[in-house]
C-alpha positions as MATLAB code, in Angstrom:
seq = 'XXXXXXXXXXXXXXXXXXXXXXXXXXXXXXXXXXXXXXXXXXXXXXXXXXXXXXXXXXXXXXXXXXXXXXXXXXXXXXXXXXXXXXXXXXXXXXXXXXXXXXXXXXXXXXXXXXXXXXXXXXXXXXXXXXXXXXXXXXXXXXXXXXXXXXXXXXXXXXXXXXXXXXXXXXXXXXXXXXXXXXXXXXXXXXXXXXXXXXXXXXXXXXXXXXXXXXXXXXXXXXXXXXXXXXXXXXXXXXXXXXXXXXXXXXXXXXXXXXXXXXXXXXXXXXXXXXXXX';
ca = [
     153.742  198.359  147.419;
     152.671  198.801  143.744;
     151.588  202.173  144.106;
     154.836  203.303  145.935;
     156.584  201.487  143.106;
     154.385  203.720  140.260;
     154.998  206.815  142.207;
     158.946  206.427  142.293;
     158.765  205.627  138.955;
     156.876  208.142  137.643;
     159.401  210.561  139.817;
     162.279  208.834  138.803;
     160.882  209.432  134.661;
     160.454  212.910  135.526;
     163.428  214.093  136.858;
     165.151  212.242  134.477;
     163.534  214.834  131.971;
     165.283  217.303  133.778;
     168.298  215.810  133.393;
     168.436  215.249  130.010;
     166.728  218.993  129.149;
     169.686  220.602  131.228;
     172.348  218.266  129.937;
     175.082  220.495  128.375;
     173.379  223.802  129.733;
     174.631  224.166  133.502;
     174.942  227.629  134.281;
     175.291  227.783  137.786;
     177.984  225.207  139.589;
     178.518  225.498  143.586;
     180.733  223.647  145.689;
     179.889  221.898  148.830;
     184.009  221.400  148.895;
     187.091  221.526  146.528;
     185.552  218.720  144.381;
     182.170  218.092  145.404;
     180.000  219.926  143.144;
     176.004  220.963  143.173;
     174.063  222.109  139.966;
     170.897  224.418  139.472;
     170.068  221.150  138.071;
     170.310  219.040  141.033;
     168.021  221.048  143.180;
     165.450  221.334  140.194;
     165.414  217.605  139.981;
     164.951  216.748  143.616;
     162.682  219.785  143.896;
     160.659  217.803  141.194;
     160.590  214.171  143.101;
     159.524  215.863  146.545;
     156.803  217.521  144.809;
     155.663  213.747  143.215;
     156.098  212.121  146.576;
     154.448  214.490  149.020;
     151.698  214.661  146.706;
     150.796  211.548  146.886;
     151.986  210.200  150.401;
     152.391  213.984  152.384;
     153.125  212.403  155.854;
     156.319  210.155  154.568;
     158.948  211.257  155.990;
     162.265  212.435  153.289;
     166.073  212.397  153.270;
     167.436  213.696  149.980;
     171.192  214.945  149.400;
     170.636  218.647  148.596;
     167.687  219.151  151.138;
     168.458  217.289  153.990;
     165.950  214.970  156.359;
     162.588  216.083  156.610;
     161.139  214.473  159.736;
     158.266  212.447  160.031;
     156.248  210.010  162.426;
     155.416  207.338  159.793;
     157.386  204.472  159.182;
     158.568  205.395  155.685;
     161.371  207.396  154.595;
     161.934  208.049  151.245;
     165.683  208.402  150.427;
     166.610  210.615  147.225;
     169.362  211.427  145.184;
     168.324  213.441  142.647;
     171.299  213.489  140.507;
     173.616  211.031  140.981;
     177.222  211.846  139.110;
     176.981  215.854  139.379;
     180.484  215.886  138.918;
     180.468  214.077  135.618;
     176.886  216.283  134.512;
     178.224  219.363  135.229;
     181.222  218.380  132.599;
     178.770  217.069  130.227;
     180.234  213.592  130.372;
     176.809  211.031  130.334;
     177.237  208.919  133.405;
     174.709  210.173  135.952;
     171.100  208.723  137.214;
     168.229  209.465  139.386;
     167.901  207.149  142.405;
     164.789  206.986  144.244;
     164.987  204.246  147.439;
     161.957  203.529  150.162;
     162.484  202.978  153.584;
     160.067  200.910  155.967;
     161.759  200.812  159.642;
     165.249  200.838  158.695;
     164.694  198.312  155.851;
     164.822  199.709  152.401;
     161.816  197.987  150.539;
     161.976  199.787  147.384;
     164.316  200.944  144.768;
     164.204  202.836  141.518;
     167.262  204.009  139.511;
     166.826  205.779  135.948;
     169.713  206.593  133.604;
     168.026  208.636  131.320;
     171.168  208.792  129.038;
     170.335  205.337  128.079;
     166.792  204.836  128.710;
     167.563  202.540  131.459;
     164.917  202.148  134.482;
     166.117  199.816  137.269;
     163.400  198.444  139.674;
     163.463  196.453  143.041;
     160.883  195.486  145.507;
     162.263  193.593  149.069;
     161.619  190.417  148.205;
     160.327  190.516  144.644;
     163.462  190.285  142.502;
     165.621  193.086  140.321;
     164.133  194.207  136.954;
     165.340  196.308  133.966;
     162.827  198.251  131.386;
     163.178  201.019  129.001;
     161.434  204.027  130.608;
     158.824  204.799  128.020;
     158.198  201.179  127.764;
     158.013  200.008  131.561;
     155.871  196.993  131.725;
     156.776  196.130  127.874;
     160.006  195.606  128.049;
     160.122  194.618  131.196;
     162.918  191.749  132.385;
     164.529  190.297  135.011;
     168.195  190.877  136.035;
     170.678  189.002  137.977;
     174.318  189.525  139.020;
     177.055  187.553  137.196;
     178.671  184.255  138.041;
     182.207  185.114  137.455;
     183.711  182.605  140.506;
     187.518  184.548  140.669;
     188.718  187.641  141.574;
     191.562  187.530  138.792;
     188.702  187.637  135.871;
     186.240  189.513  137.368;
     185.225  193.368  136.451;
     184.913  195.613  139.797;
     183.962  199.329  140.100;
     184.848  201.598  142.911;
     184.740  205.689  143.217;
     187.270  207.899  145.817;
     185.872  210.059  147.982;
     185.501  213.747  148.147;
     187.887  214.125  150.854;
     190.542  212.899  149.032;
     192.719  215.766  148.833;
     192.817  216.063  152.914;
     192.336  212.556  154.174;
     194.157  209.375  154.335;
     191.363  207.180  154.102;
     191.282  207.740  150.664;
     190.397  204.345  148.979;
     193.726  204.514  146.834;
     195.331  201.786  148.836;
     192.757  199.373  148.037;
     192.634  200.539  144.597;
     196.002  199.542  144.075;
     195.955  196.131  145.905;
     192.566  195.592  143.775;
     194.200  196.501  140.529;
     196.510  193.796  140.801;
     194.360  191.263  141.457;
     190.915  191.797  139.443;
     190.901  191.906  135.755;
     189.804  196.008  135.230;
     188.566  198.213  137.499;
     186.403  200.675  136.168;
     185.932  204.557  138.134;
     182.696  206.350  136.428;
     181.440  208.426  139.005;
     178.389  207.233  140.340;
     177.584  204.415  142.871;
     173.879  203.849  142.457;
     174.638  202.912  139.022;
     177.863  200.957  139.361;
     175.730  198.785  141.654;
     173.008  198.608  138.963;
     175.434  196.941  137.031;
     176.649  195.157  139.542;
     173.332  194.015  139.507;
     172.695  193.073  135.906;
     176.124  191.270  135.885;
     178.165  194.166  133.941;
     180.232  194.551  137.013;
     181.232  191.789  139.265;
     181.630  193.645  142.291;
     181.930  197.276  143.426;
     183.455  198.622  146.966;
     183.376  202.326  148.494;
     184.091  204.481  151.585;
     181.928  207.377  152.721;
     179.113  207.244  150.640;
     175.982  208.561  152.217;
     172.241  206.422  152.247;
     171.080  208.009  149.228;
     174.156  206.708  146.897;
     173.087  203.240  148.501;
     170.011  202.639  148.970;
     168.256  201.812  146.160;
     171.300  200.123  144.428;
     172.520  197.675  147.354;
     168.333  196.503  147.205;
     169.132  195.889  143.486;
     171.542  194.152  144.176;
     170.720  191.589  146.562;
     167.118  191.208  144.489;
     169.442  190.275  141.062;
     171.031  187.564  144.112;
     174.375  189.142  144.841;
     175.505  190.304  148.280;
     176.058  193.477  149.861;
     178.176  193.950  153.342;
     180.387  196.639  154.637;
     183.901  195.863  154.144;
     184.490  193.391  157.084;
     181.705  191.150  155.507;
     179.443  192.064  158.211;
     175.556  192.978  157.719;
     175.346  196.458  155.835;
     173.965  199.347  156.771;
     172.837  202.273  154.525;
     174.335  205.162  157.094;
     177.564  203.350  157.752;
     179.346  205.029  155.348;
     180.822  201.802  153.157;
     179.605  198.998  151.463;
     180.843  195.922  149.325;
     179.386  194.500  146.743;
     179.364  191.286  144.416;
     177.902  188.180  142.945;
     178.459  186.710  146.052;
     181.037  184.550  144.656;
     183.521  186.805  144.395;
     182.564  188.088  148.048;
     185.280  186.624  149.872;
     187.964  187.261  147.720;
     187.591  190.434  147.790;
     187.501  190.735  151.656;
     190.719  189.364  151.529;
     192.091  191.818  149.438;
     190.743  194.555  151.669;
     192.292  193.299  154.590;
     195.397  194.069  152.721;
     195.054  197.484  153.584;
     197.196  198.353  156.978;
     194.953  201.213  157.646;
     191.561  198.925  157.535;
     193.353  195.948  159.723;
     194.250  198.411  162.508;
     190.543  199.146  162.960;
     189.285  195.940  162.718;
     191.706  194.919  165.460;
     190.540  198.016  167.683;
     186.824  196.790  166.805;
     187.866  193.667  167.741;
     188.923  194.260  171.460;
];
């Protein structure tokens, strides 16, 4: 696992470069919709991480946001988002992050998350624990993270995002938003999930919830999580899966709590009553 580990770092590093080189500079902006946006940037990034990967382990198979699956007969799957908070890069506003994840047969067994804004590389092997370094000092300042232990919902610190079909749809997260905000301390809306579960996972946050984010917003952070010790479900509080489309987060003490307040939400009992028949 060590060497996958180097190589998604070393990926991670790099596109981070990118990143930062391009930060203030976009010149091109497309949209995928009315607000989801795509950068020259993000393709030069992933472009960058596909070249790392396949050059080192050519019959992996890939799943990246920009590029789509590329197919494979091995067992791995590496899952890549190579710019994580376009929305808030392409407005030069410094929340964004590489996230680099490794899938073994369904299980993600790796995960690598760089914020290059802050010099902030987040590892994870399955099984191994959650670590934090500064990227041009990896083993050096190398140390161990773990989630919070904030025990109530009233004085905890959660982070959620909306989703990009907000303008048309009416599962729109705002409900819960609102029934959260009344409960939790703050809530806190930066614009990218692989790092609100980050800190999540170095106990900045307390616990983070979304709807309809895809496996490469995930899948490195929910393995960061659950290494620093915290918990990761979909909203119902059963097991979580990287392609179901929503996933909640926390210390694990919090966990409950905040399943209760999402079954505030008329919308998400009605389904859970249909998926309970």
């Amino acid at each position: 696992m060590e060497s996958y580990t180097q190589v998604a770092i070393q990926a991670a590093l790099k596109a981070g470069e990118i990143l930062i080189q391009h930060a203030g500079k976009v010149k091109k902006i497309g949209y995928k919709n009315e607000v989801n946006l795509v950068t020259e940037v993000d393709w030069l990034s992933e472009e960058a991480i596909i070249k790392m990967i396949k050059s080192k382990f050519p019959h992996h198979g890939i799943l990246t946001e920009e590029s789509g699956t590329e197919k494979s007969d091995s067992a791995y799957k590496w899952i890549i988002d190579p710019l994580d908070g376009t929305t808030n890069y392409a407005h030069n506003f410094p929340i964004f992050c590489v996230s680099i994840a490794l899938e073994k047969e369904r299980n993600i067994v790796l995960g690598v998350v760089y914020n290059p804004n802050l010099d902030e590389l987040f590892t994870a092997e399955k099984g191994k624990g959650a670590f934090l370094s500064n990227g041009k000092e990896t083993e050096k300042s190398k140390r161990r993270i773990r989630v919070s232990q904030t025990a109530e919902l009233s004085q905890s610190l959660l982070a959620t995002g909306f989703p990009y079909d907000i303008r048309t749809s009416q599962e729109d997260n705002l409900n819960h938003f609102a029934n959260f905000y009344k409960r939790a301390q703050a809530i806190r809306r930066a614009g990218s999930a692989a790092l609100d579960l980050c800190y999540l996972a170095m106990g900045r946050f307390d616990g983070f919830w979304e709807l309809k984010l895809s496996p490469w917003d995930m899948a490195a952070g929910s393995l960061l999580v659950t290494e620093a010790g915290g918990k990761v479900t979909n909203f119902s509080g059963k097991p979580f899966d990287i392609y179901s489309k929503e996933i909640l987060a926390s210390n694990g003490k919090i966990h409950q709590q905040m399943i209760e307040v999402l079954k505030c939400n008329a919308r998400f009992a009605i389904r859970e009553n249909q998926q309970g028949k």
